[in-house]
SETORSE-391206 format. One record per residue (C-alpha): x, y, z. Coordinates in steps of 0.25 Angstrom, whole numbers, padded with zeros to 4 digits, always signed. Layout:
XYZ
...
***
This chain:
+0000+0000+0000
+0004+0014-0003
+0005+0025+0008
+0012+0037+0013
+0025+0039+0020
+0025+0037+0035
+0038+0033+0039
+0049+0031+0027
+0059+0026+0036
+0050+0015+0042
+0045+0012+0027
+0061+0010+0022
+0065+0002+0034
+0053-0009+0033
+0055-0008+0018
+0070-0011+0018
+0068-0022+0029
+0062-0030+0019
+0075-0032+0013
+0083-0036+0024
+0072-0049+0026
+0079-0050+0040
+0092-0054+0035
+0104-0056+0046
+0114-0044+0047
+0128-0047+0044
+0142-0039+0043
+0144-0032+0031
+0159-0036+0031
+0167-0032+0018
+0153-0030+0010
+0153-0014+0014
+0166-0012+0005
+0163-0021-0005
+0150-0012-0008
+0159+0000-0009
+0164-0003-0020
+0150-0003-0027
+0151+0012-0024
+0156+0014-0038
+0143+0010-0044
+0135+0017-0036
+0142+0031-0037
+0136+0041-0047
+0139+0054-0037
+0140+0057-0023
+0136+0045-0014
+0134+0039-0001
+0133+0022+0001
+0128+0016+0013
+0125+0002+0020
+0110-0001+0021
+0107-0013+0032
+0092-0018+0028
+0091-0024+0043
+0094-0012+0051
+0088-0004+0041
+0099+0006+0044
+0114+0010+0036
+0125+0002+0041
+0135+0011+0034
+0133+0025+0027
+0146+0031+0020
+0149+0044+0024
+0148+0051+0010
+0133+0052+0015
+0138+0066+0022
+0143+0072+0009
+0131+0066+0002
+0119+0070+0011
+0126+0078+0022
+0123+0068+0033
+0131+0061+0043
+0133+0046+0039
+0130+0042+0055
+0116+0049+0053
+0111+0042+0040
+0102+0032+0045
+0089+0026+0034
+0079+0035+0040
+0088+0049+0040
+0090+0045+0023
+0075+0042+0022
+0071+0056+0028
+0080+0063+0019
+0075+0056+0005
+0067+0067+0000
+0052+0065+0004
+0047+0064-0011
+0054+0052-0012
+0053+0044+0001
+0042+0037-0005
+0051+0033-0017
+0063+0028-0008
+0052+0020-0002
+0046+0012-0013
+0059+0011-0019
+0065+0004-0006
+0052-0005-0007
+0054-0008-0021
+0070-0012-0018
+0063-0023-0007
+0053-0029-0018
+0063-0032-0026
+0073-0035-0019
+0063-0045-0011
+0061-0053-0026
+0076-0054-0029
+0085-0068-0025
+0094-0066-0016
+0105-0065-0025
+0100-0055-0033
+0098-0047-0021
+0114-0040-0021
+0112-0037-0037
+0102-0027-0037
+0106-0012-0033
+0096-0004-0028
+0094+0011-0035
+0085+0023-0032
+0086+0038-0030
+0079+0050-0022
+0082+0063-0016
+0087+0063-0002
+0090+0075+0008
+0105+0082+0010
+0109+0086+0025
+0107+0099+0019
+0093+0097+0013
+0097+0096+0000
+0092+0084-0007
+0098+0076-0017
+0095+0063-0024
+0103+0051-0021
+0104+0038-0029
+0102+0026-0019
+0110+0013-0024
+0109+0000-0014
+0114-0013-0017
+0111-0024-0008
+0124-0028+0001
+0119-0040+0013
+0109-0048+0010
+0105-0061+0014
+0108-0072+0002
+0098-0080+0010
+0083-0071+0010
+0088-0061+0003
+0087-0050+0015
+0096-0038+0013
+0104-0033+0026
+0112-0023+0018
+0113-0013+0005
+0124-0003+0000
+0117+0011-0006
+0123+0023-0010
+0117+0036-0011
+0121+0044-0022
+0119+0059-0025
+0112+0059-0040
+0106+0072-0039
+0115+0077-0052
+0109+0066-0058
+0093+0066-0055
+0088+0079-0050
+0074+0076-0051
+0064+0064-0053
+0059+0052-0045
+0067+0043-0040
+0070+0030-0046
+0073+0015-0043
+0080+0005-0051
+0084-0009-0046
+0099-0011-0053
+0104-0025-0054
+0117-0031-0053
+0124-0042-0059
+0115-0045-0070
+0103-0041-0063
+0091-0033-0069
+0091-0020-0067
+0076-0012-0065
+0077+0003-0067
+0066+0014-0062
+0059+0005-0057
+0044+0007-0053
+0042+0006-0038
+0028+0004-0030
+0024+0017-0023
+0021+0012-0010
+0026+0024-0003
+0020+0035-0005
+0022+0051+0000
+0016+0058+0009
+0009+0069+0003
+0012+0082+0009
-0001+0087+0016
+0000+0102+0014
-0013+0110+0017
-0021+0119+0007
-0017+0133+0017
-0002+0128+0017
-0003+0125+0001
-0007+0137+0000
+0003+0143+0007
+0015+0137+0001
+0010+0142-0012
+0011+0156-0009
+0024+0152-0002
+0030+0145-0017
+0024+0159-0022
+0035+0166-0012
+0025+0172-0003
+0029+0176+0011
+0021+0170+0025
+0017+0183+0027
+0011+0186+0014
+0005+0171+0015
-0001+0175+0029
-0007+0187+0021
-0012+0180+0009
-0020+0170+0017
-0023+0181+0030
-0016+0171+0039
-0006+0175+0050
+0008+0171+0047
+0011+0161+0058
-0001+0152+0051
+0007+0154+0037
+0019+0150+0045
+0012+0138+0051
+0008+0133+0037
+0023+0134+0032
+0027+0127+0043
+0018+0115+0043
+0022+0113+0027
+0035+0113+0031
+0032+0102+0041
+0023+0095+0031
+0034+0095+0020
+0045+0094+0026
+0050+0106+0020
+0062+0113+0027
+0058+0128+0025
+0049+0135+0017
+0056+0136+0005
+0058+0121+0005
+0045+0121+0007
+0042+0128-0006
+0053+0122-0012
+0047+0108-0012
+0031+0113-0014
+0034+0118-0028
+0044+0106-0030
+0035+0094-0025
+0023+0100-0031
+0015+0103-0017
+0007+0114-0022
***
């Protein structure tokens, strides 16, 4: 069934814990340089790589080109601080493409399992606010010969905003020695965004605010007192997300609010 977004964390971990299928964790030993080495194929600009445990549902190693990247810390990057930093437009994307990677990763033989790399993009936020669009590669790197179940992936992130300013994002299955490749593929919608609920007043309000109009002059227009146009900007902000109330206009005219 289709429905909004509650909790995109929670959503991402009970969709990647189908993968792991309670496989046992084991050391990694000499597996993490091995996959080093596969950072030649990845790299098409600036990137980051990271270790994904399915288990835990948490990174066992982020490399520290994340700070130059995104700005932030490698000691603060957990799954959920990189989920509330993917743009909010595409959450939903990110989601039914990490459910599409279990379904078919559910019908592959176990052997087939380590010759499929995993490839999607979308926009994620910069330390600074900025957002750029990163290209997120993942190739399996544990998994149980046995049932199949994943403990661990190698990803790397890489900036390809020179590359693709705009458009959806997009998700191909690659394959690997000798396997099939599926490119752009379709994906169900099973989540969905959550509409912003703005009210007529306030929509009326951020109109005359895109038209460069003042609080004051709002207040006027609509013979309110200030502090109640100042409410209303304030609640949007809240609604939205927005940061201020430039950004707030900002993403109005270019997400199609009005």
């Amino acid at each position: 069934m289709k429905g909004p977004l509650e909790n995109p964390v929670v959503d991402f971990k009970k969709i990647i814990r189908k993968l792991a299928n309670d496989v046992a964790d084991r050391d990694l030993k000499l597996e993490l340089e091995i996959h080093k080495k596969l950072l030649s194929i990845f790299q098409v600009g600036d990137y980051y790589y990271y270790i994904f445990n399915l288990r835990t549902t948490q990174f066992d190693f982020m490399s520290e080109e994340v700070e130059t990247l995104l700005g932030y810390a490698p000691s603060t990057l957990t799954p959920a601080f990189l989920l509330s930093n993917i743009h909010p437009e595409d959450v939903p994307w990110f989601l039914n493409f990490e459910n599409k990677v279990v379904q078919f990763f559910s019908g592959l033989r176990a052997d087939q399992i380590p010759k499929y790399k995993v490839r999607y993009d979308y926009r994620i936020k910069k330390a600074n606010g900025d957002y750029i669009r990163i290209l997120q590669q993942v190739i399996t790197l544990q998994f149980d010969e046995q049932s199949g179940g994943i403990l661990r992936t190698f990803g790397v992130h890489t900036d390809i905003s020179h590359l693709k300013a705009h458009g959806n994002p997009v998700f191909s299955l690659i394959g690997l020695e000798g396997e099939p490749s599926y490119i752009d593929i379709a994906v169900d919608n099973v989540f969905e965004a959550t509409s912003i609920m703005i009210s007529d007043r306030e929509r009326e309000i951020l109109q005359l605010l895109i038209a460069g109009m003042t609080s004051k002059s709002i207040a006027e227009y609509f013979s309110l007192s200030a502090d109640t146009i100042k409410q209303h900007r304030k609640n949007m902000l809240r609604k939205t997300g927005a940061k201020s109330t430039a950004d707030l206009v900002a993403q109005a005219v270019k997400k199609g609010w009005l």
